[in-house]
N, C-alpha and C positions, 0 to 999 in steps of 0.2 A: 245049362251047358252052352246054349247057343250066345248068352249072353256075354260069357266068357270068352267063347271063339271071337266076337267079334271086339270086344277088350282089348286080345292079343294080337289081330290084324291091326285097331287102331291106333296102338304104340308102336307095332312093327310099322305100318306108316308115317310115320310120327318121326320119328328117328332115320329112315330112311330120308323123307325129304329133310331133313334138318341136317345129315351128310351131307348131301348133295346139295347144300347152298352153302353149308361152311366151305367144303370144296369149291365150288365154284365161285366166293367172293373178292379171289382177287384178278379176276375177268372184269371184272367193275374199273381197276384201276390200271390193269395192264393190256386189256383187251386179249388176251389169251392163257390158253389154260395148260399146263407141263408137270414133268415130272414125278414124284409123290402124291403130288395133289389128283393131279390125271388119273395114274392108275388107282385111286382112292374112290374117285368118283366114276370111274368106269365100275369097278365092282359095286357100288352102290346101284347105280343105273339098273344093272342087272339085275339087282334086288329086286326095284321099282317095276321091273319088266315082268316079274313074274308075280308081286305081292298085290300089285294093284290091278290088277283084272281079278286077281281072287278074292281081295277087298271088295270090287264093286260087286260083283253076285252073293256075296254072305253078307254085304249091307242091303242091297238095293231090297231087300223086302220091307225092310225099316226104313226105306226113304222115300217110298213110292205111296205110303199112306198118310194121311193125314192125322192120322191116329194113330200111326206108333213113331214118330217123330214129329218134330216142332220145324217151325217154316226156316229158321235161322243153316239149321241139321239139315234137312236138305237142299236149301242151296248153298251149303260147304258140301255137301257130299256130291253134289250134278256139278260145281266148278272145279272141283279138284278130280272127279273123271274125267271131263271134257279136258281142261289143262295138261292133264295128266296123257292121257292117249294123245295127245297134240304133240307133248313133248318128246315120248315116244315114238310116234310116226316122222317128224321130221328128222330124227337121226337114222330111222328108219329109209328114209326117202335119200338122205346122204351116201348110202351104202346101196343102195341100186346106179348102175352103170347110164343111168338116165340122164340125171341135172348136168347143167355145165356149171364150169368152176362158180359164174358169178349166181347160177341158182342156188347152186352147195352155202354158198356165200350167206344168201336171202333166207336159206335152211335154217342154217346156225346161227343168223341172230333171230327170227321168228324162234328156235329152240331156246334161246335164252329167256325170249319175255315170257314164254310159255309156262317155262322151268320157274324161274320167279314170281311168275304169277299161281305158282300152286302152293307159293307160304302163305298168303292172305287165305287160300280158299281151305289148309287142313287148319289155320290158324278158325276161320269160322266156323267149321265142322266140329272141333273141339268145345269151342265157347257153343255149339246150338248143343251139342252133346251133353254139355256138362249143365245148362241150362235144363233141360229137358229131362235127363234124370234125378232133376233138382225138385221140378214141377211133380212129375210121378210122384216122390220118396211123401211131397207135402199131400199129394193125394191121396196116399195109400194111409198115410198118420192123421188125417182129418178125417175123425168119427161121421159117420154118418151118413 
């Protein structure tokens, strides 16, 4: 069962940053973000806020061993926490009454490289993922 749960966190991750970069990829060419796209990726985000702190604790038993994961699988799964809560706190830090405008500024592009840098790191979690119960299925079918 547990294996399952973690299955469906890691397509519902999956999917969720894969919104949130179709969304945001015409920031690339126009430097800001409106409209449909915005609220698309606003509700995405929200996903993100709640699925990946619950992703990290129903993985991290599997990524904290050596033995139930492969070294590729954990470090997609420690960059895309670490990215992940990064990207999260800076928009977080936007909406406190603290930064001035030009910190808000330093916020949301540090948010973007952040945000972007979490498609290499679910993009390596999948490939050590997929790797890794590749390795297992040949263990488990090799006699002896």
């Amino acid at each position: 069962m547990r294996l399952w749960i973690e299955r469906i966190f890691l397509i519902a991750i999956t999917a969720i940053i894969a919104v949130l970069t179709l969304t945001a990829l015409p920031v690339l060419q126009e430097g800001h973000l409106g409209g449909a796209l915005l609220l698309l990726h606003m509700m995405a985000s929200g996903a993100l806020v709640i699925v990946l702190p619950l992703f990290a604790l129903i993985y991290i038993g599997r990524s904290i061993s050596r033995f139930n994961s492969g070294g590729l699988q954990r470090l997609g799964f420690w960059s895309l926490v670490v990215t992940g809560l990064l990207t999260i706190a800076t928009v977080f830090a936007c909406m406190l009454p603290v930064p001035s405008t030009d910190q808000m500024h330093q916020l949301i592009q540090l948010h973007r490289y952040a945000g972007f840098a979490m498609v290499p790191a679910v993009a390596l979690l999948l490939v050590g993922t997929s790797r890794w119960r590749r390795i297992q299925s040949t263990r488990s079918a090799t006699p002896g």
